[in-house]
C-alpha positions in Angstrom: 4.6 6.5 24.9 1.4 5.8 23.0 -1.7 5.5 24.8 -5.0 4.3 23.1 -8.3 4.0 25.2 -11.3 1.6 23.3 -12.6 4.4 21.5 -9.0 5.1 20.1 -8.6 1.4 19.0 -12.2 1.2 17.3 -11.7 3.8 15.1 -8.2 2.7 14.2 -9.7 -1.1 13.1 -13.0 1.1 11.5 -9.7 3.2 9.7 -7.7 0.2 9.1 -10.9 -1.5 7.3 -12.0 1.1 5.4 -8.8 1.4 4.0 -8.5 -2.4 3.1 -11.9 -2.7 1.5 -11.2 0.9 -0.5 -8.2 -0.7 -1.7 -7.2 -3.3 -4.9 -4.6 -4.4 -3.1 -2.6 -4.1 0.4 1.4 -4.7 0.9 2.4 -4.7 4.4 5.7 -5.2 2.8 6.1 -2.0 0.5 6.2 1.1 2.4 5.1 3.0 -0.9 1.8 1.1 -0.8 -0.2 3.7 1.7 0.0 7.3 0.8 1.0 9.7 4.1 -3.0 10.2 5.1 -3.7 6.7 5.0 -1.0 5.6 7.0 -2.3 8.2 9.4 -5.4 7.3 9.8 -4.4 3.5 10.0 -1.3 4.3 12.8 -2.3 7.6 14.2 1.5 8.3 13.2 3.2 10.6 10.8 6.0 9.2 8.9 7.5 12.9 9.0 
């Protein structure tokens, strides 16, 4: 299970916008869009 407290959640959205406003574009569709650390920093996951 995955547990996130506030501070957890801000700094995922603070991630998550960084991300968006670094980026040209974003494609929730194409997995090939976000390189691994990105989609670390947005999910707090490792696609390993």
């Amino acid at each position: 299970d995955l547990i996130l407290n506030g501070d957890d959640v801000k700094n995922l959205m603070i991630d998550f916008r960084l991300t968006i406003n670094s980026a040209k574009t974003f494609d929730f569709d194409n997995p090939s869009s976000l390189d691994d650390d990105t989609y670390k920093a947005i999910t707090g996951l490792s696609r390993g």
